[in-house]
N, C-alpha and C positions, 0 to 999 in steps of 0.2 A: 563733136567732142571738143570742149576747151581744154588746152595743157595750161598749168598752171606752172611747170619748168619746162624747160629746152630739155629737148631731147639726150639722152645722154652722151649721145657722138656727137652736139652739138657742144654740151660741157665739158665734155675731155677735150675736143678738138681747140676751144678755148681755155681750156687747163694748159696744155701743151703749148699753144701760141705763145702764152705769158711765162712759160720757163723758157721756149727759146729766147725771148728778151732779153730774157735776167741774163741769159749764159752770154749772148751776145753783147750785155752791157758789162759782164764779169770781164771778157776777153776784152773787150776795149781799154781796160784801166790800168794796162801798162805792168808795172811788178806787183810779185806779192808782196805784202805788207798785212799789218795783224786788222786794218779797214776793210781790204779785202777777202781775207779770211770767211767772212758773213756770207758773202756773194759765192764765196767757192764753194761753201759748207751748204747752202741754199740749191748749189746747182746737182751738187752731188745727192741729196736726199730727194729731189724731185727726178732726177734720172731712175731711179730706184723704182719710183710711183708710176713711170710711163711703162715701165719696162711691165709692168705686172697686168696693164689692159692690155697687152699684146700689140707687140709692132704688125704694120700691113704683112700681110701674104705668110704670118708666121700661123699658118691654121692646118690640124693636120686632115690628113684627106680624110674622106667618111660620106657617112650620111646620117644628118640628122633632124632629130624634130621636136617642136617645138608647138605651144600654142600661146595665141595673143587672142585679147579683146578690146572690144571697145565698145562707146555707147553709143544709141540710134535714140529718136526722138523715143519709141517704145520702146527699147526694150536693152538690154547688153548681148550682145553678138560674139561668140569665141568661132576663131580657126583656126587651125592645123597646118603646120607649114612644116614641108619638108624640104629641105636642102643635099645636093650632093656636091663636096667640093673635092675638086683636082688640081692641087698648088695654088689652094687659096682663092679659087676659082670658080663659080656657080657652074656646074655643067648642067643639073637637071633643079625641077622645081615642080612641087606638088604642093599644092592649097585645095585642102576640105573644108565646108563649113557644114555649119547644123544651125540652117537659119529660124531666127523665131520665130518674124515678123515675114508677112508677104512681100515687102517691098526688100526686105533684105535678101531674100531669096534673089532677086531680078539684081540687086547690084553685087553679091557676092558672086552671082554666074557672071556676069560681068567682069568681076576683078579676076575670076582662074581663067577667065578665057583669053584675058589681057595680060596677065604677071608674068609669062615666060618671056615675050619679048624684052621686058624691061629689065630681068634679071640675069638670065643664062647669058653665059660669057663675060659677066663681069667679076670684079673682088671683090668677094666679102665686104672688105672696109668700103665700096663707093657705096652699096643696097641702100638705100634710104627713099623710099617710093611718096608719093602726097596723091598723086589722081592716077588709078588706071582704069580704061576704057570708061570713065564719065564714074565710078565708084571713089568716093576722097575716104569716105567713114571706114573700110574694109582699109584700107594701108597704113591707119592706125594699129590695128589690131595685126598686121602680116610685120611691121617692123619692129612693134614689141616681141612678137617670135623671132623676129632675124638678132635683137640684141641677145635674145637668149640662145639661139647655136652662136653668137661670137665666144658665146663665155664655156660653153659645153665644147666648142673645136679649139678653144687658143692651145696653141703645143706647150 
């Protein structure tokens, strides 16, 4: 699969970098003054914008689910990704697929027989998977589910 943009936790994550600057270049400049003004009014409308993707571990508990896909040389591949969180917390993790292609069959049992270690016990906001157990194409398609329970759990 080619991505054509960064991932979205890749471009909020770099959204966010570049406001802490700004606030951090706001707070260095000493008094206010009507120069400043721009810089304060800048930091205050972009605090507004972080707070609405949800700060870390602010997810309420649940379980839920989701599906993601992605492409394979034949064919688009969709699976089902369940989540259960406890303080923002992966406790359990379930990936179904409904493979098209034979070969996808052999690396999707691949990726459910590998995705618990990589996710239980961690937070929500680290999940961001690329290879498990030799499967890359299936973690496309399980972290396009994972941004969709971020946005389905944010309190």
């Amino acid at each position: 699969m080619i991505r054509t943009t960064a991932p979205t936790s890749v471009r909020k994550g770099a959204a966010l970098a570049g406001v802490a600057g700004l606030l951090v270049l706001a707070g260095c400049s000493g008094t206010a003054d009507a120069e400043n003004d721009t810089a304060t009014d800048t930091g205050t409308d972009t605090s507004t914008e972080s707070s609405d993707s949800g700060a870390a571990g602010e997810y309420s508990d649940g379980t839920y689910t989701a599906d993601g896909s992605y492409q394979t040389p034949e064919t688009v591949e969709t699976i089902s990704v369940t989540l259960t969180l406890a303080d923002g917390v992966v406790s359990e993790v379930e990936v179904t697929g409904d493979p098209q292609a034979r070969e996808s069959e052999q690396y999707q049992g691949q990726f459910i027989d590998g995705i618990s270690d990589e996710v239980v016990g961690k937070s929500l906001d680290e999940i961001e998977v690329s290879r498990v157990a030799g499967s890359s194409l299936t973690s496309g398609g399980f972290n396009e589910a994972v941004e969709s329970i971020k946005e389905q759990a944010a309190a």
